[in-house]
N, CA and C of each residue as an Amber inpcrd file, in Angstrom:
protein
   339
  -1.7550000  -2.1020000 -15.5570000  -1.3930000  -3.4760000 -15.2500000
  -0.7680000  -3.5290000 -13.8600000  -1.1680000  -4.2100000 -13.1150000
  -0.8820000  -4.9390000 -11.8310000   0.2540000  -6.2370000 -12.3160000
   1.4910000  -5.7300000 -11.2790000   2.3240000  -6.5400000 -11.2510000
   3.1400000  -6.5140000  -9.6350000   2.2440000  -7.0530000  -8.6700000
   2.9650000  -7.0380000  -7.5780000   4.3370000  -7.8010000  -7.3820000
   4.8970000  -7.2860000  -6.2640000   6.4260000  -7.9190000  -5.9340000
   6.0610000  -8.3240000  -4.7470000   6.2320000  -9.7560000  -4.0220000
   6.1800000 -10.2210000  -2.7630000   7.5830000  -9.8990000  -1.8660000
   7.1370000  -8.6380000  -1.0390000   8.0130000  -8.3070000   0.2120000
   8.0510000  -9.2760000   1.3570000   6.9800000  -9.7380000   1.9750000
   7.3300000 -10.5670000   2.9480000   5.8930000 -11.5430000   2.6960000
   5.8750000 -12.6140000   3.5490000   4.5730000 -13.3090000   3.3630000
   3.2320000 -12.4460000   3.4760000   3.4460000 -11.6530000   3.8630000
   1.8360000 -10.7350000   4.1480000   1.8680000  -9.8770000   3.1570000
   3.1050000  -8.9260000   3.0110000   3.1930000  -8.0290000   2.2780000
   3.3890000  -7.6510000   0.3490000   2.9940000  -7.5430000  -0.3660000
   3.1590000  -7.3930000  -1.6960000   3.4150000  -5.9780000  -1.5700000
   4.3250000  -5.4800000  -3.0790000   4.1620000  -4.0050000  -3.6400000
   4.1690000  -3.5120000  -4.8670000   3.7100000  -2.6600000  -5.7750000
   2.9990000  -2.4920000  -6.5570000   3.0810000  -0.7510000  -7.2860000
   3.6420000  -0.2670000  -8.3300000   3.2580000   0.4720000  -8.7260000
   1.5250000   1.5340000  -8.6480000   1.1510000   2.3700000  -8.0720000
   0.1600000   3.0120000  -8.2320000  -0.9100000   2.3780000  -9.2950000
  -1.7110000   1.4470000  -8.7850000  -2.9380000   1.2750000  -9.4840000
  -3.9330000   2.4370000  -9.4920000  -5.2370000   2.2620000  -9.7590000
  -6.3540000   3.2160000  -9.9390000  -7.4350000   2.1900000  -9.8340000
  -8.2750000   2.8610000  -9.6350000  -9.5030000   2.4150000  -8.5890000
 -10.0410000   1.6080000  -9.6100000  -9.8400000   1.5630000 -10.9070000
 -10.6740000   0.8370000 -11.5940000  -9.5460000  -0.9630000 -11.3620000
  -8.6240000  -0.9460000 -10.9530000  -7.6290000  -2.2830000 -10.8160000
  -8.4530000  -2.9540000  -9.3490000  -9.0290000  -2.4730000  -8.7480000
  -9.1100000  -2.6720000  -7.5700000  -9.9090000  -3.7750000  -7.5350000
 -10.6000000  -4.2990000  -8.4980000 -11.4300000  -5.4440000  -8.4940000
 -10.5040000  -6.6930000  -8.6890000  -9.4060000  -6.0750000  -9.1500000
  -8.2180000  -7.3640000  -9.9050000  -7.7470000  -7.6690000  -8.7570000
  -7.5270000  -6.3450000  -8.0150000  -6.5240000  -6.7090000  -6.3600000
  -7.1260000  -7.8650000  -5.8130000  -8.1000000  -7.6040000  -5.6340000
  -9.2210000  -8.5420000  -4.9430000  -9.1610000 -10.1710000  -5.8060000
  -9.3950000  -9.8710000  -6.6630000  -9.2100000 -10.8140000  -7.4750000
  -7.7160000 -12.1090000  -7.3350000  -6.5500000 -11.1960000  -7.1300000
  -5.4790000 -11.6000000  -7.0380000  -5.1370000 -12.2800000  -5.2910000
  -5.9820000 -12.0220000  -4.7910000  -6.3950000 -12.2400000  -3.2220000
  -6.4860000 -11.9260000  -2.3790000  -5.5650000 -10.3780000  -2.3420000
  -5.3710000  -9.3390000  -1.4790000  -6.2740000  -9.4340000  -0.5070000
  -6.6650000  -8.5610000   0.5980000  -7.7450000  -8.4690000   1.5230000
  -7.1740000  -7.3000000   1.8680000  -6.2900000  -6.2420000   1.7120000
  -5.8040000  -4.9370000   2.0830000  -5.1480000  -4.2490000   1.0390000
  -5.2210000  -3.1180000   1.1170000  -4.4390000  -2.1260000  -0.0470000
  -4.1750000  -0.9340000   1.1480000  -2.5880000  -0.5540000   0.9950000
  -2.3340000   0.2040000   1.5510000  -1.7300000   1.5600000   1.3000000
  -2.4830000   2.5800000   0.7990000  -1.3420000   3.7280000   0.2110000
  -0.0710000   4.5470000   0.8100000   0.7390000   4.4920000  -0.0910000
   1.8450000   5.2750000   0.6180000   2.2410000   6.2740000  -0.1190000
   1.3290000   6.5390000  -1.2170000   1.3320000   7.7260000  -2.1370000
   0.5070000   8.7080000  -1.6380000   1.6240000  10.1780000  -1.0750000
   0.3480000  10.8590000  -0.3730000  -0.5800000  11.5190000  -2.0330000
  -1.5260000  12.0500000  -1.5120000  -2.5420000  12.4410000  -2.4150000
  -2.4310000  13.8000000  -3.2740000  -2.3720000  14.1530000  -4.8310000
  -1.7310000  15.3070000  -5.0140000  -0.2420000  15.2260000  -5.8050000
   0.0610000  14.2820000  -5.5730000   1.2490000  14.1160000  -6.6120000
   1.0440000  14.3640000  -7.5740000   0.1500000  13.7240000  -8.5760000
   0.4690000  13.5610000  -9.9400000  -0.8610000  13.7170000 -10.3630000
  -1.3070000  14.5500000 -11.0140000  -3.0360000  14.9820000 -11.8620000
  -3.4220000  13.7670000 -12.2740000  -3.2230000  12.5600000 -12.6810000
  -3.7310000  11.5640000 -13.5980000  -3.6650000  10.3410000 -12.2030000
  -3.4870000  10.6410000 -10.7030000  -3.1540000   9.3580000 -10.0800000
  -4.6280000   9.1450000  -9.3180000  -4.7670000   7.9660000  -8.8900000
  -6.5370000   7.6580000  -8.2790000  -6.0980000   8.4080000  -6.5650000
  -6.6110000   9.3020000  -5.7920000  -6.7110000   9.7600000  -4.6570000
  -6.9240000   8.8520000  -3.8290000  -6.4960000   8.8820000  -2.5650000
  -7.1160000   8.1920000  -1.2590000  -8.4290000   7.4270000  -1.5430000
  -9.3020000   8.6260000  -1.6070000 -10.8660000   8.7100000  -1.5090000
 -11.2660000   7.3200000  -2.1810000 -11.2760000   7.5750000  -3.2970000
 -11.1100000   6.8930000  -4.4150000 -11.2680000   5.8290000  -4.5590000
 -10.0810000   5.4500000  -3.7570000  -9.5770000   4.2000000  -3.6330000
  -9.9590000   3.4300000  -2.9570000 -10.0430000   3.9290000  -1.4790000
 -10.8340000   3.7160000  -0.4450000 -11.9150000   3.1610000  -0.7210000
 -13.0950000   3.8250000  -1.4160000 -14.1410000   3.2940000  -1.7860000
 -14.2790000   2.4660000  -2.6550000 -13.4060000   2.2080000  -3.6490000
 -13.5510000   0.8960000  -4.3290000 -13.0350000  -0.4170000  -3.7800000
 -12.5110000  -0.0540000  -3.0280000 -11.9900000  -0.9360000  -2.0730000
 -12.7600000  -1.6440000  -1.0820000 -13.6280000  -0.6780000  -0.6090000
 -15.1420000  -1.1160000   0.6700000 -15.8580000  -2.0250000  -0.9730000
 -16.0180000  -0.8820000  -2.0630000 -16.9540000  -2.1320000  -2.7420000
 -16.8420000  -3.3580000  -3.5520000 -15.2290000  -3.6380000  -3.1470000
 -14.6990000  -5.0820000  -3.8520000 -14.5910000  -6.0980000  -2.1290000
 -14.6070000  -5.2680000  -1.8080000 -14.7550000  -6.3980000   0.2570000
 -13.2290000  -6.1920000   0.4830000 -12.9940000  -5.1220000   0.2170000
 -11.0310000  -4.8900000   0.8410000 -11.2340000  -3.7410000   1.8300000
 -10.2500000  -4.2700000   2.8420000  -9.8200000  -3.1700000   3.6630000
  -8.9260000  -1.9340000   3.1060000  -8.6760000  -1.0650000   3.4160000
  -8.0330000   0.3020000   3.1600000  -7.2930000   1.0180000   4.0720000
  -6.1670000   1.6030000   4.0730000  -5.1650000   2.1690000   4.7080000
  -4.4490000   3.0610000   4.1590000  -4.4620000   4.5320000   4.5640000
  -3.8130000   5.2660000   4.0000000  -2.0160000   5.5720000   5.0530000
  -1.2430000   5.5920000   4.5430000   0.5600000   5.9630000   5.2690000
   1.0130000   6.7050000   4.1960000   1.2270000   8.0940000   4.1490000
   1.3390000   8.5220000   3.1790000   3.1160000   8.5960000   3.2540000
   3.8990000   8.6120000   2.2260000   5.3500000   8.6330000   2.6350000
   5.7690000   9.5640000   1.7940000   6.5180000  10.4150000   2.1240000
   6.9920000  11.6730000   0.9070000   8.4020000  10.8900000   0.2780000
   8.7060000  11.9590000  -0.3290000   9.7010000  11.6390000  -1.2030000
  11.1290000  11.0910000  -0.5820000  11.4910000  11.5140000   0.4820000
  12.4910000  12.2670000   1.1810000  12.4720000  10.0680000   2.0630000
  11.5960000   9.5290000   2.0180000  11.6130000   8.1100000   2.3940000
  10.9210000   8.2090000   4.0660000  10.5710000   7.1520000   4.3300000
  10.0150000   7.1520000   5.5260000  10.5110000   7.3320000   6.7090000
   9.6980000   7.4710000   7.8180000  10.6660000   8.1620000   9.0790000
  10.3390000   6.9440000  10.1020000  10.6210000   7.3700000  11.0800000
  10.6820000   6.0400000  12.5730000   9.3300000   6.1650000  12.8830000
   8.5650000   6.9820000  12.7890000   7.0640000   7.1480000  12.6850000
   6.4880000   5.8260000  11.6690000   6.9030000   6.5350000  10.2910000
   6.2850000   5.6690000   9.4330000   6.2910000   4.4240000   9.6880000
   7.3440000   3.7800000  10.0820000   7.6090000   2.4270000  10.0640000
   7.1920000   1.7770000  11.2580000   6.9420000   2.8690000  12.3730000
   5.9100000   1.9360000  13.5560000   4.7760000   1.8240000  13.0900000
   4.0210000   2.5460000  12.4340000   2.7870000   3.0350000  12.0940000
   3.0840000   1.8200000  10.9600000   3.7830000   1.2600000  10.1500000
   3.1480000   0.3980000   9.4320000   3.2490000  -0.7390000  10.1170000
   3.7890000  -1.2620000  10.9870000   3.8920000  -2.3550000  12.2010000
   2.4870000  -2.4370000  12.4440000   2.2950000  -1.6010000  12.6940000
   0.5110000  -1.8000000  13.4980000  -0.0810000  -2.3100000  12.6460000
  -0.1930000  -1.3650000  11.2750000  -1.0540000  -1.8640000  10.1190000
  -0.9380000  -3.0280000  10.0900000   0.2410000  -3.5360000   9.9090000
   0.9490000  -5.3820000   9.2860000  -0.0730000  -6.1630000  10.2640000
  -0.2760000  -5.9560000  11.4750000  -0.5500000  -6.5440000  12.7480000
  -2.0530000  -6.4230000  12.7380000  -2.6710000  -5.3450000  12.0620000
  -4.3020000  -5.2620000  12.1580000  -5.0810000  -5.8490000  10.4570000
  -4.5680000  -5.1040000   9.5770000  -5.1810000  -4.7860000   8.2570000
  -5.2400000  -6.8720000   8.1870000  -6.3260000  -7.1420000   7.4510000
  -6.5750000  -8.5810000   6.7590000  -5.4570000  -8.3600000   5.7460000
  -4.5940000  -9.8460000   6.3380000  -3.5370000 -10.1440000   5.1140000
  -4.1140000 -11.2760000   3.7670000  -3.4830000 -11.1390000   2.8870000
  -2.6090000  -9.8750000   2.5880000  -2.6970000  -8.7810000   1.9250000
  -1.6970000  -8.3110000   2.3300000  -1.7510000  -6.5780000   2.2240000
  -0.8990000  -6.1030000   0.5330000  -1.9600000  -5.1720000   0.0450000
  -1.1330000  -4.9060000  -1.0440000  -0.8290000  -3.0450000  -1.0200000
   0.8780000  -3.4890000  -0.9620000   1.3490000  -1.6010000  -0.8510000
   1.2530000  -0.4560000  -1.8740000   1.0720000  -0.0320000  -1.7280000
   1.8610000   0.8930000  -3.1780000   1.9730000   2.5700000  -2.9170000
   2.5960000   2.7730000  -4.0030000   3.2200000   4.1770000  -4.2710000
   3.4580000   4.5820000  -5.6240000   3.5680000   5.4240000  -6.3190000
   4.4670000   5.7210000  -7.5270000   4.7570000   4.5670000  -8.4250000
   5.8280000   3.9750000  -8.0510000   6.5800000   3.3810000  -8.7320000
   6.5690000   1.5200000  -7.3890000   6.1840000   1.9800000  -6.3400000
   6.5640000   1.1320000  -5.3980000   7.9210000   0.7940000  -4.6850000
   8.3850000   1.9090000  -4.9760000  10.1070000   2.3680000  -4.2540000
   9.7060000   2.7120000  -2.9540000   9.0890000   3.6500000  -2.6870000
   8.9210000   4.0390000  -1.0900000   8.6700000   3.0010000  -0.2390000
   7.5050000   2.0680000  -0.7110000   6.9750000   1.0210000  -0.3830000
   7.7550000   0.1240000   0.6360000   9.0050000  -0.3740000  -0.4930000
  10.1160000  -1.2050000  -0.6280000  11.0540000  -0.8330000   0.0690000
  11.1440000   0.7040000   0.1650000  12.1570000   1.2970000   1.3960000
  11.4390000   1.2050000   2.9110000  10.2790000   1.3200000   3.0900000
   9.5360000   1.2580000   3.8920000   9.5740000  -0.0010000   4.8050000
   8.8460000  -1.0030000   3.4860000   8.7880000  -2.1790000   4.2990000
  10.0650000  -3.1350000   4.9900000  11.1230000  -2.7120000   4.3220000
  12.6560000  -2.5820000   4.4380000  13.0210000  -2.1160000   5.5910000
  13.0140000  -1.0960000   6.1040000  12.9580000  -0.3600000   6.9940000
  12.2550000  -1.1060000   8.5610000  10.7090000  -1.3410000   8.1580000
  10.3990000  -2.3640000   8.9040000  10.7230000  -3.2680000   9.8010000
  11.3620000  -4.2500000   8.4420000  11.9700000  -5.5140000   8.6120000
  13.5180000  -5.3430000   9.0050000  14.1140000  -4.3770000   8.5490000
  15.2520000  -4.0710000   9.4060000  15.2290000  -4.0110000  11.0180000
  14.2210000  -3.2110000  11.6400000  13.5700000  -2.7130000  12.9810000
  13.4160000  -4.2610000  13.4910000  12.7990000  -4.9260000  13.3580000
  12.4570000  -6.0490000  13.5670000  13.8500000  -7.2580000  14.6570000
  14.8610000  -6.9510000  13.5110000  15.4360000  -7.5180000  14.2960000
  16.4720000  -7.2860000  15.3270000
């Protein structure tokens, strides 16, 4: 189950879906999915790859930012600036649980001002 949280007007975040949700994303209006779960975590989670491609075949863009545990760095958070600024909004994040996400986009929006 898909239950996004609206971070900013562009941005939503989202517990780790799987490639089979990805039609719902779309569905829900998205036009981007962005991972921040690097790949390898968890045996039962949908990979990059994966995702990616269900993503080209629901008409969504794709973005991988992978963020470790440890929370994102001054890297990460330029690097998702760009994304915010390129990827078709809106953008749907995720991770795990959608904590990194949330620290992330946080992080962001802190920078910002």
């Amino acid at each position: 189950m898909i239950t996004p949280t609206k971070m900013t007007a562009d941005i939503s975040i989202c517990a780790q879906p799987s490639a089979r949700d990805v039609g719902l994303i779309h569905t829900l209006g998205f036009k981007s999915i962005l991972c921040n779960r690097p790949d390898g975590e968890a045996i039962d989670q949908s990979l990059y790859e994966e995702m990616r491609q269900a993503a080209a075949y629901s008409g969504l863009k794709a973005a991988y930012l992978p963020i470790g545990q440890d929370g994102p760095t001054e890297a990460d958070v330029e690097k998702l600036a760009e994304l915010v600024r390129t990827l078709p909004r809106p953008i749907l994040a995720y991770c795990e649980t959608g904590d990194r996400c949330e620290r992330l986009i946080n992080a962001m929006m802190a920078s910002e001002v």
